[in-house]
N, C-alpha and C positions, 0 to 999 in steps of 0.2 A: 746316307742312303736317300737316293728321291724318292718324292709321294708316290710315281708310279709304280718304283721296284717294291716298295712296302706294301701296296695292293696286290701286286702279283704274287709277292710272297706267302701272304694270306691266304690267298685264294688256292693257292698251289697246297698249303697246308690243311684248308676246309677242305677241298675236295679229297687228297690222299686220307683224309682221314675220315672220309665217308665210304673211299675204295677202301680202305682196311677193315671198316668196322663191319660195310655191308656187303662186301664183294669175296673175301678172301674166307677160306674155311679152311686155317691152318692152326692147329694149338700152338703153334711157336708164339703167333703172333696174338694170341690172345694177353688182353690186358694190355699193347703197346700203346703209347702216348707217342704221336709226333710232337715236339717240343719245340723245334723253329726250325725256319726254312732260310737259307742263305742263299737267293741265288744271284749269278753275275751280270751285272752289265747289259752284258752281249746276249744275254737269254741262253748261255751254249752249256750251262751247267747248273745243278741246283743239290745243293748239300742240307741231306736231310738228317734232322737229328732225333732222334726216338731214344725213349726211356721204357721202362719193363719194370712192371710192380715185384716180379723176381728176377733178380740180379745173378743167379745162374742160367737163367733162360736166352743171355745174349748173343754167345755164341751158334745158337738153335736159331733165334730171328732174323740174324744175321746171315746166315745159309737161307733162311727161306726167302725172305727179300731181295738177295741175289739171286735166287730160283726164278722169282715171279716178277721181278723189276721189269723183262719186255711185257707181260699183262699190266701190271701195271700204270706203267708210262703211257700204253693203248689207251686203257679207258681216261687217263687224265688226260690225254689227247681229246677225249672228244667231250670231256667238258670243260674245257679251255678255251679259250679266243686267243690264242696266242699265234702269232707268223712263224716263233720257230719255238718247238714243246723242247724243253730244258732236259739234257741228261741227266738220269738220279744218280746220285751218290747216298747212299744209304751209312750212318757213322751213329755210336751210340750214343746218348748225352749222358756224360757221368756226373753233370754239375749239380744236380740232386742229392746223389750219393755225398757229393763233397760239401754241400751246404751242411748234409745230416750228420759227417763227419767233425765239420769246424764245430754245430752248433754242441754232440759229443762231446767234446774237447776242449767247452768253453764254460759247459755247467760242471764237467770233472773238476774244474781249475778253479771254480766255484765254489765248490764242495768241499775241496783241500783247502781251501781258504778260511772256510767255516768254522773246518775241525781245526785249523790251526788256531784260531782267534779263542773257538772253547778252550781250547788245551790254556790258553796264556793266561783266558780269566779265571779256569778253575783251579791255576796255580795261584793267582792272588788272592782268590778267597780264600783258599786253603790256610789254615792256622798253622800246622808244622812246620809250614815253611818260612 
């Protein structure tokens, strides 16, 4: 990615996330995180990725988003310097969820580890056996 697409990316991310926090007065969207902004090249698309501290709530964000995406897109239009404002794509990040899943999954595996090793030494201390 060029230095310039990385600043614009940014920048597309600060501001959506000053229009969400100060603009919009929707409960769906309370609590959302923009998480990263991907967009192409050509400026003709910009894939945004949001998380939600509840993980039932996405479905709900995602209708509102698409509701509000032309206000939206408007007001980052006008705080943009951009020659051509980038089409939103609104997509949820689930890669939080699945950090929190491996990380789950890796102290269970842990744990069983543990109990396996007590299990081994409390049968060599054991006398009757």
């Amino acid at each position: 990615m060029s230095v310039r697409m990385d600043k614009v990316n940014k920048e597309i991310m600060k501001q959506l996330t000053e229009i969400l926090q100060r603009e919009m007065d929707d409960p769906a969207l309370e609590m959302l995180s923009v998480t990263r902004v991907d967009t192409t090249a050509d400026l003709r698309e910009s894939r945004i990725y949001f998380s939600l501290l509840n993980e039932k709530q996405y479905s709900h964000a995602e209708e509102a988003l698409a509701r509000m995406k032309k206000f939206i897109r408007a007001e980052l239009g006008k705080r943009l310097y951009l020659k051509i404002l980038p089409e939103l794509k609104f997509f949820p990040d689930d890669s939080i969820q699945y950090s929190v899943n491996i990380f789950q999954k890796t102290e269970q595996l842990r744990r069983e580890r543990e109990d396996k090793e007590r299990n081994k030494e409390s049968h060599r201390d054991d006398p009757a056996q």
